[in-house]
N, C-alpha and C positions, 0 to 999 in steps of 0.2 A: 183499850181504844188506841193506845200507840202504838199497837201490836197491828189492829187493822190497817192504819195508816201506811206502817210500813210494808205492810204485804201487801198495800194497795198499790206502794207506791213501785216495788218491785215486778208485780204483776206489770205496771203500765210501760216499765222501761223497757222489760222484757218484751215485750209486744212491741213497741218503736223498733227496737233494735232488730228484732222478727222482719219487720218490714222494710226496715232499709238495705237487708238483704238481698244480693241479687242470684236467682238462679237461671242458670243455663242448662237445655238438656242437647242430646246427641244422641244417635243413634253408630256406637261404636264401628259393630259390624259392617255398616254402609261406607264407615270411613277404612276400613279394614280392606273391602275389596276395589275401592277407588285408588289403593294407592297403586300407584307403577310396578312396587320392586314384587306386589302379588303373584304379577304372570312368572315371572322368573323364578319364586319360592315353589310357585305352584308346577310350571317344567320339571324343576328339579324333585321334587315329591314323584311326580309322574314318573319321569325317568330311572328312577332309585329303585320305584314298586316292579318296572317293568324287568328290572335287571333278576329281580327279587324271585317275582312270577317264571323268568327263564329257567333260573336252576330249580324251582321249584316240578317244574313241566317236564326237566331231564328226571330228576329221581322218579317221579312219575312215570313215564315212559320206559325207568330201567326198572321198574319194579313188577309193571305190568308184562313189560317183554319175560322176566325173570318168572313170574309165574305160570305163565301161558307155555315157556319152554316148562316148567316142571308139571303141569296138567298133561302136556302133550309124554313125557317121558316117566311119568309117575308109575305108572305098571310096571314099566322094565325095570326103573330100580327096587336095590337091595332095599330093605328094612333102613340100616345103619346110612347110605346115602339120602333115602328120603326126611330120616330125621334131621340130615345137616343141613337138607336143601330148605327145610321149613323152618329149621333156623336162619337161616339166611334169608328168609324172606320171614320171616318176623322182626330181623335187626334192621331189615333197610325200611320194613314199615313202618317202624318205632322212629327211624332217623331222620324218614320223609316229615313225621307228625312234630316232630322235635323242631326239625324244621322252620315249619310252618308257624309253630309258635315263635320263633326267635325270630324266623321273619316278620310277622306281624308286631312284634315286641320295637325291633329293629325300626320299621318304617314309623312309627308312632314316635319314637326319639326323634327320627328326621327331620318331620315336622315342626314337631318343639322347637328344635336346634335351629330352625329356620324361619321359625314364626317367630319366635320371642323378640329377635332385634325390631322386628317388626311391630309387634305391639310397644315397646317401648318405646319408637320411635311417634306411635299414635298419643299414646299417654301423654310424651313431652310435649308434643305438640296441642295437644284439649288445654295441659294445663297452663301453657302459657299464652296461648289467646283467652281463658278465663282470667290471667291473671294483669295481661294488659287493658281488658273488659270490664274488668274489677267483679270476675263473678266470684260468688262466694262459695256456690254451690253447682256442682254438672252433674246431671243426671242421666243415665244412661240407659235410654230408652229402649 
């Protein structure tokens, strides 16, 4: 019997306390693209990919020119030069794709490197109008 009393009694405080709870929610992301310094992360994102996309577009362009010169000259050469020419165009194919990943690897950092002050500066900010609020709980919609 003083067993139930007492789990009656912890049931009921737990529940009070349950309730004088305060929870707040937010929708982060909405707070994310309202702030100011976004456009300016988001420029620089841009401007980074574009630099990124340029050398991308030269190897590109030298690889393409390099082959169309070895299609157009491919008859006349020797045995021994068309093998070096096709290595040569297997090592810049290889370099373009090597690339391509390092670039995408690359811009996906920048990001990071550029969002993060930015989330953190979101984060401080939730938790300290909940903690002037007195919320207990944010929830993030």
């Amino acid at each position: 019997m003083k067993r139930l009393i007492l789990l009656l009694t912890i049931a009921i405080m737990s529940g009070s306390m349950a309730l004088s709870q305060k929870i707040g929610h937010i929708n982060s992301n909405d707070l994310l693209v309202a702030m100011p310094e976004r456009a300016t992360i988001e420029t620089e994102i841009q401007n980074h990919a574009k630099q990124l996309e340029a050398q991308l577009l030269t190897m590109q362009r030298e690889l393409e020119t390099k082959y169309q010169d070895f299609q157009a000259k491919e008859s006349l050469m020797t045995e021994a030069i068309r093998e070096d020419k096709i290595k040569e165009l297997t090592s810049l194919e290889q370099r373009l794709n090597a690339f391509q990943e390092s670039a995408q690897a690359d811009l996906q950092k920048k990001e990071q490197e550029l969002t993060e002050p930015l989330i953190t500066k979101a984060k401080d900010a939730i938790n300290k109008v909940a903690k002037e609020n007195g919320y207990t709980y944010i929830i993030d919609a």
